[in-house]
N, C-alpha and C positions, 0 to 999 in steps of 0.2 A: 504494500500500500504506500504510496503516497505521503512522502514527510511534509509537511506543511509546518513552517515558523509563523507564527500568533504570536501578536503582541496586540493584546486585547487594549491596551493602555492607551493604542494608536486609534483612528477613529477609520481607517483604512487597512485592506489589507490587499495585495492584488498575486495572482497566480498568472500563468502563460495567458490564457483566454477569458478571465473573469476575475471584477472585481468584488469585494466584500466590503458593504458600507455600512458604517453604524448608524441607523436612523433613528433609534429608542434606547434610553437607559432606565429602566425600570429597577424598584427597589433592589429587586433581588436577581432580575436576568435582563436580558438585551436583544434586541432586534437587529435585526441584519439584513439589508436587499443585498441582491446578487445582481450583477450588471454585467450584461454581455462589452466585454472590453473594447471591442472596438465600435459597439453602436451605442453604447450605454444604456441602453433598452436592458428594463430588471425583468430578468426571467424569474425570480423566487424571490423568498427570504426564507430566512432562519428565525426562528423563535420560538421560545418557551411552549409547550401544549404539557397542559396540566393532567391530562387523561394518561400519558405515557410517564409522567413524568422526568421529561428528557425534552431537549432542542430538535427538532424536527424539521423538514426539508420542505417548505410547501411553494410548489410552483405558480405563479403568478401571470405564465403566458404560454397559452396554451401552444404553441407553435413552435415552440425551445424543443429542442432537440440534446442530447447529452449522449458526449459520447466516452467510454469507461475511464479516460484522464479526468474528465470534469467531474463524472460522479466522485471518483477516489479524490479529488480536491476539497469537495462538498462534503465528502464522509469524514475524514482528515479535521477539515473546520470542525463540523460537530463535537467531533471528539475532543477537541481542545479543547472547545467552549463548557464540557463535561467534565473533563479533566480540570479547570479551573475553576466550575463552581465546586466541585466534591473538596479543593483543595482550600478555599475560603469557609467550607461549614468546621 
């Protein structure tokens, strides 16, 4: 998989094909659009869903295509953003 450096602290984060922008800081988690890099059209965001309890992947344009580099980017993120809340409780 896919090593992805997070620096949550930053309000950006970008990979080969897509960026990760911080749009929401909420108490306890954070929101994320994902923006196709070179058209800046958000294909997703990331954020909190309370039913899993976990950051979750929700597509925002149905016409995004993803091909296994962007998901392993996308799963990479999550896991940080996991890895960072578990490490702040």
């Amino acid at each position: 998989m896919a090593q992805v450096a997070v620096n949550l602290r930053r309000i950006e984060h970008e990979t080969k094909w897509m960026t990760f922008r911080l749009i929401e800081e909420k108490p306890k988690t954070t929101v994320w659009s994902i923006l196709n890099k070179s058209s800046e059209i958000e294909i997703g965001r990331i954020a909190w869903y309370a039913p899993f309890r976990q950051y979750c992947f929700f597509t925002t344009n149905a016409d995004a295509v993803f091909n296994i580099g962007c998901i392993a980017d996308i799963t990479a993120f999550i896991e940080k953003l996991m890895q960072d809340r578990r490490a702040e409780r």
